[in-house]
N, C-alpha and C positions, 0 to 999 in steps of 0.2 A: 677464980673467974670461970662463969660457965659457960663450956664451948658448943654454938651453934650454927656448925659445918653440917650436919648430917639432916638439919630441918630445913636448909637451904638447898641441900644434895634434891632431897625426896620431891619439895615443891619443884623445883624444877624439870624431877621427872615426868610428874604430871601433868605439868603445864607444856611438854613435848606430847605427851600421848594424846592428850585435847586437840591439837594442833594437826595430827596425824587424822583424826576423824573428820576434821570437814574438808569436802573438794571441792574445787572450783567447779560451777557451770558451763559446757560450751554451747556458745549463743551464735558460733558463724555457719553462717551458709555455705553450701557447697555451692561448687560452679559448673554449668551447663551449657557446650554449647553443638547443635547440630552442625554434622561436617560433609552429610549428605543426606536428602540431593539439595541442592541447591537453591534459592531462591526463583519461582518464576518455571519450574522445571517441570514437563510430560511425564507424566508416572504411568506404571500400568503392571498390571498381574500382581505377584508378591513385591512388596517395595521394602526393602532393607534400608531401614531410618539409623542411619551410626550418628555417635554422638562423643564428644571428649567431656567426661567428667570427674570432677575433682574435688576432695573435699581435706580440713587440714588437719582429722582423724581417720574415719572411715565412713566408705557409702552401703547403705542399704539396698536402693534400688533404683534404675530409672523408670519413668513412666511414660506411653506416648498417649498425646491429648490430639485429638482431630476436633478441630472445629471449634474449639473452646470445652469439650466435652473426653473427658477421661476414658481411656479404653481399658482393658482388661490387658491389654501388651506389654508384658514389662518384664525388663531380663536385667537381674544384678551381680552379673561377673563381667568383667571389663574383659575385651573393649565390648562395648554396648551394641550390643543393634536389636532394633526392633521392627519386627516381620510384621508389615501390614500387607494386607491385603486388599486389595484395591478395586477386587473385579465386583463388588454389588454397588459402586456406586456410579452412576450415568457418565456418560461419554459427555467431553470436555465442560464437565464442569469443575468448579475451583474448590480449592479447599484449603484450611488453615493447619498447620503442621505445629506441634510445642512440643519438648521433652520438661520433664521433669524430675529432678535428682531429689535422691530423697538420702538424707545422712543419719545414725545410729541414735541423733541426737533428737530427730524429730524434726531437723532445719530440713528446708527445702531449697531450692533455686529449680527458675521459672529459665527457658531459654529464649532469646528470639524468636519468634514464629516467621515460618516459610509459608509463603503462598505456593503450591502445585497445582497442576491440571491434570486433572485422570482421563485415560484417553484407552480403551483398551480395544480400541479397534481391532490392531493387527495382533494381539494378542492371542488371538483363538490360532489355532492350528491352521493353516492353507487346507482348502481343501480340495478331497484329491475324487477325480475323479475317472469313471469304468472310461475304456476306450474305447471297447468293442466286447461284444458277446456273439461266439460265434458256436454250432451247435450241430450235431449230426443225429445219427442212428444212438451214438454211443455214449458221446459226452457233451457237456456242454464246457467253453473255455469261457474267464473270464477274466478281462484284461483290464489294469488300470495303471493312471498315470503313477508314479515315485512320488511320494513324501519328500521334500526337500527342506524340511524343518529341523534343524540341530537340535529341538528336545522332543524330537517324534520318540514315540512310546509302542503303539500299534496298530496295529489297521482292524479293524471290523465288517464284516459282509451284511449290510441288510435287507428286509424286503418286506414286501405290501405288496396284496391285490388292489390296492387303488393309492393312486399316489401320493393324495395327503392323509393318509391312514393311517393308522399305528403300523409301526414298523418292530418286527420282529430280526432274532440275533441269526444267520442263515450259518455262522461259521466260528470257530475258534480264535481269538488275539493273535495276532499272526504279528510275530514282536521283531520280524523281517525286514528291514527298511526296503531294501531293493527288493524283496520275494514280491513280483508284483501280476501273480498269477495263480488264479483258483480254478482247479479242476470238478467240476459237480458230476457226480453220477446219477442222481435220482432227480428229475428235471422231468416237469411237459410244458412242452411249449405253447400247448394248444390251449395252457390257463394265461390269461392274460397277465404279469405280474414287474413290478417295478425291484429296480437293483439299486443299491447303494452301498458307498465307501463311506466308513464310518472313521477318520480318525484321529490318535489321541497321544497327548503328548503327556511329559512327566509330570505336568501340573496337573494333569488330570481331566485337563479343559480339552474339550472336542469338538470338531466338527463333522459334517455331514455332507458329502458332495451332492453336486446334482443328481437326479435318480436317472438311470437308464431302462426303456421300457421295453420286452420285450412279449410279444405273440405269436411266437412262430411267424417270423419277420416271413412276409410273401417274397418270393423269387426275387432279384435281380432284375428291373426289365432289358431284355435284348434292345438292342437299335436297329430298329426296321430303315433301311436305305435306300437311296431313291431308285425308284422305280422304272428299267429300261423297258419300251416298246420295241420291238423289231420282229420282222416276219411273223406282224400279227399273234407273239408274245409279248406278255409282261414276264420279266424273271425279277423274282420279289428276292433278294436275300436276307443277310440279317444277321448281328453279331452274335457267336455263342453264348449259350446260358452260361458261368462260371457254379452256378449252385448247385453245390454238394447235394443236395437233394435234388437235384433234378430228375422231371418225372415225364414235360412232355411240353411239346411248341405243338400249338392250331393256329393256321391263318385263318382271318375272317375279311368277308368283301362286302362293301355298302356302297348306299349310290351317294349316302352321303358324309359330308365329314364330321360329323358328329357322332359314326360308325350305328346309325340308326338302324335297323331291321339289317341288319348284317346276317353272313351266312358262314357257317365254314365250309372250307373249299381245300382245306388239308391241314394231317396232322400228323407229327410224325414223336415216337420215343428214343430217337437218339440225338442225343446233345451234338452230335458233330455234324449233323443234316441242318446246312444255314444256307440252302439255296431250292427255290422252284420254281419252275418255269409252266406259267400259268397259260394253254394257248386259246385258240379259237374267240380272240378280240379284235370286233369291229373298232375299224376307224373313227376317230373322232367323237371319243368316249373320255367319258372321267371315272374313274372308278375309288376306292378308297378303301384303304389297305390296313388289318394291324394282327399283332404277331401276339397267340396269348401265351405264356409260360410257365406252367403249373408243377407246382414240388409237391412229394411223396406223402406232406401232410395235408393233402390237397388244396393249398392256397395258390392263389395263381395271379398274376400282374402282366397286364396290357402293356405292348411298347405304344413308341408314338404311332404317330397315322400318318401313313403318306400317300401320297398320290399317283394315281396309274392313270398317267394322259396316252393315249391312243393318236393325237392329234400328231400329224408331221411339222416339225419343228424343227428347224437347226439355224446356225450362225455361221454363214459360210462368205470368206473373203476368196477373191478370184483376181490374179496377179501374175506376175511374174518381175522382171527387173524393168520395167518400166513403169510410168508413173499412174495409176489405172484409176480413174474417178466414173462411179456411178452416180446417172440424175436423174433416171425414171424407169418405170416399171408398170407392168400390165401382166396383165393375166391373160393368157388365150382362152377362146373357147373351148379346148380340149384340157384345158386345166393348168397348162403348163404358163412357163412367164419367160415372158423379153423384158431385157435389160438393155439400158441403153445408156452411153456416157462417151466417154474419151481417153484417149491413152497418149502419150507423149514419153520419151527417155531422156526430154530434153527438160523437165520438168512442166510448164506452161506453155514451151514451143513446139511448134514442130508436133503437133496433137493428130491423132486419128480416130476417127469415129471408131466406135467399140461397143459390139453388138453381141450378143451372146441367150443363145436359147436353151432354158433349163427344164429338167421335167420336175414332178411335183414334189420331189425330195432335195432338188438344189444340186442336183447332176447336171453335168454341162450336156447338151446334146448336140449344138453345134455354135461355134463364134468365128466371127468375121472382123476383120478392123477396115474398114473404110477411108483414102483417102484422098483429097480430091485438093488439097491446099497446105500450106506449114501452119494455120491455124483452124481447123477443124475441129467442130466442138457439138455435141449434140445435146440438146434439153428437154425437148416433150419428144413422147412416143402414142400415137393411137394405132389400134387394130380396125381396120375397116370392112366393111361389108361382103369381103369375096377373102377374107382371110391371110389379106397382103398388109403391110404396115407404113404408114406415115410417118415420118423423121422429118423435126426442124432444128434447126441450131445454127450454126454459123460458118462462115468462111473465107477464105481472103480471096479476092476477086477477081481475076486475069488480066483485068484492064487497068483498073487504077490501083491495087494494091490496099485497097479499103477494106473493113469487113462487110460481108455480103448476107442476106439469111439463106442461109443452106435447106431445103426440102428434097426429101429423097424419098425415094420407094423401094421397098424391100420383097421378096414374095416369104412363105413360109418358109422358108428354106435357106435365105439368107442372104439371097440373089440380086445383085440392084438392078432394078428393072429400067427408073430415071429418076432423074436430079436436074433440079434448078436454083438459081441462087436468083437474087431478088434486090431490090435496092436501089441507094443513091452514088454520089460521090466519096460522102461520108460514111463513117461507119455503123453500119447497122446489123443490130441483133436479135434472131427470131428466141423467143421465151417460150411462147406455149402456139399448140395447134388444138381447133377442138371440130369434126368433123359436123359439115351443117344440112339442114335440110334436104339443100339440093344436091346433095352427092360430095360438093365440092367441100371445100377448107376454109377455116379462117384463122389467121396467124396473127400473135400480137406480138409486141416487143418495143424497141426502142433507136431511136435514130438521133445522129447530132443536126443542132440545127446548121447550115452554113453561115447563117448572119448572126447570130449569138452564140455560139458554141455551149449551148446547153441541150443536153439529152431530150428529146419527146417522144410521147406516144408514138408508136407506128402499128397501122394497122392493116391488113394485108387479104385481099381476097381471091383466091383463083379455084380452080374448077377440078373437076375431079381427076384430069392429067394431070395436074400443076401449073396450068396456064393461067398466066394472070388475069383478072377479069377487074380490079380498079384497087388502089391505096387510098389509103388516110394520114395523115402524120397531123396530130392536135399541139398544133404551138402553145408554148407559155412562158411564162416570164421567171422561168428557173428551172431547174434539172426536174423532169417527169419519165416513167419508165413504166412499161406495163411488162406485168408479172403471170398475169393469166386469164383465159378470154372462151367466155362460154356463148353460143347461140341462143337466147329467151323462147320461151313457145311463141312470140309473134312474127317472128324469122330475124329481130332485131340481136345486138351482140351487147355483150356487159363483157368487159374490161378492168382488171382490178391491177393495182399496181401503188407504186407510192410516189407523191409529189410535192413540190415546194412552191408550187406554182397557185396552188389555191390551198387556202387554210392556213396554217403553221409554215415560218420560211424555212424552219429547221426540218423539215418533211413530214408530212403527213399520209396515213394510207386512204385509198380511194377507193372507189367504186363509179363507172362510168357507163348510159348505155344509151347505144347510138340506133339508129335505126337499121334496115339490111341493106341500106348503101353506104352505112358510115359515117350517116352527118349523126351529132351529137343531141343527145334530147337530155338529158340532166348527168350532173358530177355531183358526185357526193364524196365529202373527202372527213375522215375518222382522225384523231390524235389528239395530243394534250399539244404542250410549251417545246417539248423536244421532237425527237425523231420515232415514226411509226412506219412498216413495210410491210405492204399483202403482198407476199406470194401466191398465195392460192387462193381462188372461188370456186365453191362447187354448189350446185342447187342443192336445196331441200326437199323435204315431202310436202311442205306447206304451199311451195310456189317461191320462199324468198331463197335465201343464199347464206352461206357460212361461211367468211371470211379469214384466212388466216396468215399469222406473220407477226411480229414481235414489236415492240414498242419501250421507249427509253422515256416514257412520261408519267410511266405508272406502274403500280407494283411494288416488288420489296428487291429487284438487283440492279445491275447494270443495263441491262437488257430481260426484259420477261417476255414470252411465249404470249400472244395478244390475240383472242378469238375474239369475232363481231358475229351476231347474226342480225340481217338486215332484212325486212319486207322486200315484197314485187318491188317495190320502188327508193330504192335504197336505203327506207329511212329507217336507223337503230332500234333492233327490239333487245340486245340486251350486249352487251359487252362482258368478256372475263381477261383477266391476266392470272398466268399461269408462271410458278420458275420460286429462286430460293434468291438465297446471296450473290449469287455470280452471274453469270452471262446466260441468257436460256432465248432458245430460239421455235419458233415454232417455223417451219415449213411444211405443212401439205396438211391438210382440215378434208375431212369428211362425215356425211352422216350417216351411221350404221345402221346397223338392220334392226335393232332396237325401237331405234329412233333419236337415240343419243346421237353424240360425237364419238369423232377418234383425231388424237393430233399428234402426227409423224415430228420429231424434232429431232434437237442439240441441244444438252445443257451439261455447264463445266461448275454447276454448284453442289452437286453429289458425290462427284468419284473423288479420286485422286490428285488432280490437276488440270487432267486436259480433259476436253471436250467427250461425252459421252452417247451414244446412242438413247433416244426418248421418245416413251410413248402413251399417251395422255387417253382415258376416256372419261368426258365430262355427261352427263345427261342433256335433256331434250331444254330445258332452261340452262343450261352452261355451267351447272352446279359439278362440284367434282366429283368422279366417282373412283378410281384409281390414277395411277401411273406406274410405268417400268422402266427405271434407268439400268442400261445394260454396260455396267461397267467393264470397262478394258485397260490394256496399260496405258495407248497412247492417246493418239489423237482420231477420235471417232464421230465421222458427222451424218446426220443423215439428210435427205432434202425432197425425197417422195417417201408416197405410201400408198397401200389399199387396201382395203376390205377383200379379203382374197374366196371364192367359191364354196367352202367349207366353212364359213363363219371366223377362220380367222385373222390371222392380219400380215401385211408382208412390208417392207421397208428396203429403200437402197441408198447407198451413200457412200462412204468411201472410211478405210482406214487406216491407220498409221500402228499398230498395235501389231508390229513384227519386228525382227531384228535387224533392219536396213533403216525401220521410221521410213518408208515411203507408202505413198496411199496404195490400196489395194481397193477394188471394188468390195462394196461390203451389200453383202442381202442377209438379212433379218426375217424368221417365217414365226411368225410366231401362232399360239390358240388362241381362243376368243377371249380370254382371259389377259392376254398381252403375256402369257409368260410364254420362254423360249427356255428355258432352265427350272427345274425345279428347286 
């Protein structure tokens, strides 16, 4: 039997070694999935795209795809990230994120795609910029803010003759964070040229601050301040130059303020000279002032301008611990001014006439208090023909204990020469005196009626002692009061005041004028729905009259400052209101020497609180042309005024703007201008 072990042995060698030669295929995918950033996510500068991937051999590579499109990015040592970079494409817009793994075998896996938004705003460096360049004889310093960016890198200096120019490298990488100061030796100032901070962080990315420019920066200007007059100087001073280069101060003088054909009038080379006293200045000048300041590179800079008034001016209250109210004022003919009001310690009781003569600086020269009753009270003042004075006002009466109108006579001096009081049963009060033709007076004001107990006209005429020569009292059918009362060229009288008695029942301001014995020839009465009041009439250049006094019917406050100008015969040629938000009062209207207006008041819609000193000049139609509120702490009223000898203006009234709050007499001088302060 033949044995066939060893052809079974061999085939089956073979058929093992066959079996060793074929491998299997691997057909699986690796897996891929991004782990940042996130879906929906702000990108910006380098973005580090990591990814987990896996395969169940080996990986070759990842790949990162933007936008459906294959980048050149691709890193195959785990763990994976891949550095895009972000900053060439547009601020907030989107984009599509994919990785892609790639395994030995040629499989692939695709990942989910992220949506980002590239945004690389803040991405640049902050930039920093110069703070100051500051520069002498020697060196120039140059100061800039700190870098405060965690991948700051360096700073760079650059510069340009013109600001959007190319810019040139002025200085070395300065890899400093805080070193925030460059020292230049080689510098003119005298070429015009721009600076900049240049810097730069590890990315590489940079910015550029603001430029700073420099030209031999001109001087500092001094502060020329305001300008005192006294003993016929101006003394101009004026803050030191602080610049290092300082080389020299010239004053210059113009008539105008736009420093027009200016002159100098002094110069001096030392920095510590900030005072001159300029003499031999007439009164009642304007002049106008300014300080030039010139450095060693010869560039020089004007202060501001200010002004050299010559005019006499001051703001003087006159008091003591009693309660001191001023209500009229005049001018004498030697220049100087009467004042005239009332005093009382009782507050409104118990009052004394209060008379006081100042010279043309607001120096007392001589005061008297007059008194003749417990309610003494004085309201107009005239200077008459032989240099003695007229006072009316009021007083309580020795018989029946009424008010009575007070008239008295004063010499220059202060002296009373005589006094009469005047009147009914009831009480009556003199407002205004205005002297007439014939030597003598006429007095308006107000009286009660005894059968209706309402106020009316009273009108009053006596002779040039004070002797009565015949009354008027114009009844009506509601409260009527006159305020002020002028003689007409026909010897006839106009009366102005406010009533309810004709027009508006809530009051209306008037104008009345009677003949020279008093009987009545027309009323003319001014307002809206509410309440209006003339205090004061004075004539015009034209022949009519300019009415003044406030009105609650019109305007934009509570009360507004209410100027009428009216023809010879009363009737309105143009009406204004005057005032803000609050309360504004006008008392005392006149026409200046222009030909305009001037309006003496009160108004509490500018200052602080309380009531303020005001004073108005409108033009020859009632259009506005300035005003001056002289604000104070307290309570400040005014209730006269005039056109004073010199062109400019004076006012009296009373105020509260001390440390007691009790009224003190208040006079006001001010220049043609209405200032009283610079």
């Amino acid at each position: 039997m033949k044995k066939k072990f060893p052809i079974i042995i061999l085939f089956c060698f073979y058929f093992f070694l066959s079996c060793e030669d074929v491998k299997e295929v691997d057909t699986t995918n690796p897996s891929v999935t991004i782990t940042y950033p996130f879906n929906l996510s702000v990108v910006s500068e380098i973005l580090n795209v990591t990814c987990a991937a896996a395969d169940n051999d080996s990986l070759k590579k990842t790949t990162l795809w933007i936008d459906g499109v294959e980048t050149d990015i691709v890193d195959s040592i785990a763990p994976y990230v891949l550095e895009w970079n972000t900053l060439s494409y547009e601020d907030s817009s989107s984009h599509s994120i994919t990785v892609v793994a790639h395994d030995m075998s040629g499989n692939i896996a695709i990942s989910t795609p992220i949506q980002v938004i590239v945004d690389n705003r803040l991405a640049f460096p902050n930039p920093v910029n110069i703070s100051s360049i500051l520069y002498n004889d020697v060196e120039m310093v140059i100061k800039m803010n700190q870098s405060k960016d965690n991948d700051f890198k360096g700073y760079l200096l650059l510069y340009s003759e013109i600001e959007n120019g190319e810019k040139y490298l002025l200085s070395d990488t300065n890899f400093v964070q805080n070193d925030t100061i460059i020292y230049l030796t080689e510098y003119n100032p005298s070429i015009p040229r721009w600076y900049w901070v240049k810097v730069i962080d590890v990315n590489d990315l940079s910015t550029i601050g603001d430029g700073y420019y420099v030209q031999d920066l001109a001087p500092d200007p001094v502060n020329l301040y305001s300008i005192v007059f006294k003993d016929n100087y101006f003394t101009i001073s004026w803050s030191p130059s602080v610049d290092n280069d300082f080389n020299s101060y010239s004053i210059f003088e113009s008539e105008y303020s736009n420093m027009k054909d200016s002159v100098m009038i002094y110069d001096s080379i030392d920095s510590t000279d900030t005072s001159y006293a300029h003499n031999v200045i007439d009164n009642n000048i304007y002049k106008y002032y300014q300080i030039m300041v010139q450095d060693y590179w010869g560039l020089s800079t004007l202060s501001n301008v200010k002004l050299g008034n010559s005019w006499i001016r001051f703001f003087n209250s006159y008091g003591d611990q009693d309660y001191d109210y001023g209500r009229s004022i005049l001018q004498t003919s030697n220049g100087e001014y009467i004042i005239v009001g009332y005093s009382s310690i009782l507050g409104n009781s118990a009052n004394n006439i209060s008379l006081k003569r100042l010279n043309n600086e607001g120096e007392v020269i001589w005061e008297e208090d007059i008194n003749f009753s417990q309610t003494d009270k004085a309201y107009d003042i005239l200077e008459t023909s032989d240099d003695d004075f007229i006072i009316v006002g009021q007083r309580t009466s020795v018989i029946d204990n009424s008010s009575n109108i007070l008239l008295m006579r004063i010499n220059s001096f202060g002296t009373l020469e005589w006094e009469y009081e005047y009147g009914t049963s009831q009480d009556d009060i003199g407002t205004s005196i205005y002297q007439t033709l014939d030597g003598g007076f006429i007095i308006c004001g107000y009286t009660i009626s005894p059968n209706t107990g309402y106020n009316q006209v009273y009108l009053l005429k006596v002779s040039f002692d004070g002797v009565e020569e015949w009354e008027t009292i114009f009844e009506g059918e509601g409260h009527d009061y006159g305020y002020a009362v002028l003689q007409d060229y026909d010897s006839g009288y106009l009366i102005a005041g406010t009533t309810s008695s004709h027009g508006d029942a809530n009051g209306d301001g008037f104008l009345m004028k009677t003949d020279s014995d008093g009987n009545q020839l027309w009323h003319k009465s001014y307002g809206g729905n509410l309440t209006e009041i003339i205090y004061d009439a004075q004539f015009t250049q034209d022949g009519g009259f300019i009415l003044t006094g406030h009105t609650n019917s019109y305007g934009s406050g509570a009360n507004d400052a209410y100027i009428i100008k009216v023809n010879s015969s009363g009737g309105l040629e143009w009406s204004q209101t005057l005032g803000g938000e609050g309360t504004d009062y006008g008392r005392s209207g006149s026409q200046a020497i222009d030909g305009g207006y001037f309006i003496c008041g009160y108004s509490d819609s500018y200052g602080d609180g309380g009531y303020d000193p005001w004073w108005i000049k409108i033009d020859q139609d009632g259009n506005y042309e300035k005003d001056e509120i002289y604000i104070n702490s307290g309570d400040d009223r005014i209730f006269s005024g005039i056109q004073t000898s010199d062109g400019g203006y004076a006012m009296i009234g009373y105020t509260k703007s001390n440390s007691q709050n009790i009224p003190d007499i208040l006079m006001i001088k001010m220049d043609s201008q209405g200032k009283v302060f610079d």
